[in-house]
N, C-alpha and C positions, 0 to 999 in steps of 0.2 A: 549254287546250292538250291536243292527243289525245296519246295511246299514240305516236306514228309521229311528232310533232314534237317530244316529249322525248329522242327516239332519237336523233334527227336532231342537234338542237343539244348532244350530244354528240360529232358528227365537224364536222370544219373542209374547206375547200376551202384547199390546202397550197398555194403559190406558191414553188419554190427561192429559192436567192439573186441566181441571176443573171435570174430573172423567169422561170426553165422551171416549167409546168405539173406540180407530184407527184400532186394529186389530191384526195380525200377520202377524208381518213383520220382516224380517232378521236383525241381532243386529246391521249390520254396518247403515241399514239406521232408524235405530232406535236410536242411536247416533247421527246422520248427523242431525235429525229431533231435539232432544235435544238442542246441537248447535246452532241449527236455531233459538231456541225461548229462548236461553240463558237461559238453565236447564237443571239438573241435571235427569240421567238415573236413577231408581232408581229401585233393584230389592222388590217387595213386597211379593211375593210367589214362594221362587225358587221349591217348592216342586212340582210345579202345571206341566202339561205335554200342551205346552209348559208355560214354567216358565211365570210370569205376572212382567212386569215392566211399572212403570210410569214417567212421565215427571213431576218432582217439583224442589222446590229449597231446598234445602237438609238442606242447613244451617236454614230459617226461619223453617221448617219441627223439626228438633231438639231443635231450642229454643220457640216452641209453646208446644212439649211434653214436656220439661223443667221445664214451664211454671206453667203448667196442674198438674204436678206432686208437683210443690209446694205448690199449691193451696189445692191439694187435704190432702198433708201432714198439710198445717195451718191448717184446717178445722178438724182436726180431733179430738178428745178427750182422753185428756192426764187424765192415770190414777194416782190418788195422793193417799197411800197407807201411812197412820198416824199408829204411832205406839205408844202406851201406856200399859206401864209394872205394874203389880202388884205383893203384895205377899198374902200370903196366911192369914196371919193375920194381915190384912192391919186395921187402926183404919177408927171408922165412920166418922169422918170428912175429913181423907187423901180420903175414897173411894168418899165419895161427891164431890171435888175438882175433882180427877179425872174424876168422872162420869162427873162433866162440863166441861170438854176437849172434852172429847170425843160425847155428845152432843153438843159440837159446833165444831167438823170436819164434824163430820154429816150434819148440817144444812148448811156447806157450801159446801155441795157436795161430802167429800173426806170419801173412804174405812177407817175403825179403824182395825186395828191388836190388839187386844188385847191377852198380853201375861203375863201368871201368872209365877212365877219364885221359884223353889222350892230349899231352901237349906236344907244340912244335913237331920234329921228325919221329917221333912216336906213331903219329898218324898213316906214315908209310906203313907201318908195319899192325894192322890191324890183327894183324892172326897170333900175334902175342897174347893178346889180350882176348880172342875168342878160346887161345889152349887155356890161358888160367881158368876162366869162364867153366870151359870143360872140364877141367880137374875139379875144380870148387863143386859142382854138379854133382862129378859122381863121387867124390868122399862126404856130402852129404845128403845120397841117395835114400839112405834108409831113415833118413825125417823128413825129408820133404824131394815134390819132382817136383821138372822146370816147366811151370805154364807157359811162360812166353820162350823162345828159343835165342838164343844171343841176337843183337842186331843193331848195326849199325845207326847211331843217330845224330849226324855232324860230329862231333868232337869226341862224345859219348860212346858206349857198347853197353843196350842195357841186357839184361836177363830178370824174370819175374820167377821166385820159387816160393813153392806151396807148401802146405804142409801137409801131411799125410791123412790124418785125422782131424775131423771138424773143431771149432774152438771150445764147442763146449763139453768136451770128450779127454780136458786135460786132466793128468791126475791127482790126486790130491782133491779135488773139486767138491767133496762135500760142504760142508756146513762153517763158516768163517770161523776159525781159532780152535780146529781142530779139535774139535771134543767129539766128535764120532769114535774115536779107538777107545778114548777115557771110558767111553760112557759104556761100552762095549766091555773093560775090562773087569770094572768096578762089581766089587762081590753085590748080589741081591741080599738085601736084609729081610 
């Protein structure tokens, strides 16, 4: 480090509080000015030549990104991944029942796992269970398509299905205990 970069990184580039440019000024009276206006120094880019600090309050500063950051976490869309098992010589009424599970995760928004389960000499014959797979797929084409493709996993055959529409796009979804139509029908006094 020379002579003239020891100097240097002795003064700061000063940013107010309200984001107004003060300048570069040396860190003790950069402090002193802090002080004055009962605030916190704050360094924002030490990388910068000379380094940028600002005048806030450090504490409301941390509990506004806090804040921000939980908001941002509620807001977000949790994925719900249902899982429904079959076999490979599953009877016609067990696959009906099943199929109506998994068209109603569907319709409420949530991914299906559908996984086929092969025992003993069932395992020879893998392509039983990619035609159910197949069938399953396309009779419930029009709620949801297959993200992941059938596939073989040791014992297993999974397939992943979506739903067509995002989760928050179900219907019904206004206001908890349905008083939107109520409130809608109700004569004006």
């Amino acid at each position: 480090m020379r002579v003239n970069d020891q100097i240097r990184a002795r003064e700061v580039r000063l940013v107010g509080p309200q984001g107004e440019q003060v300048g570069i000024v040396p860190i003790d009276k950069a402090q002193q000015l802090a002080a004055d206006v009962d605030m916190d120094l704050v360094e924002v880019a030490p990388t910068a030549r000379p380094p940028v600090c600002k005048l806030m309050d450090y504490g409301k500063y941390k509990y506004e990104s806090a804040q921000k950051a939980r908001a941002s976490r509620r807001n977000q869309q949790q994925t719900v991944i249902k899982e429904m098992k079959l076999r490979p010589k599953i009877d016609t009424h067990d696959y009906e029942t099943k199929k109506g599970h998994i068209v109603r995760f569907l319709k409420a928004g949530d991914k299906v796992k559908i996984t086929i389960m092969f025992r003993g000499r069932e395992q020879s014959r893998p392509e039983l269970g990619r035609r159910l797979l197949d069938k399953l797929a396309e009779e419930i084409a029009d709620l949801g398509s297959v993200e992941s493709a059938p596939k073989q996993d040791g014992r297993n055959m999974v397939m992943v299905v979506a739903p067509h529409r995002p989760k928050g796009d179900v219907k019904g979804g206004g206001r908890k205990g349905g008083r939107d139509r109520d409130a809608e029908e109700a004569p004006a006094e």
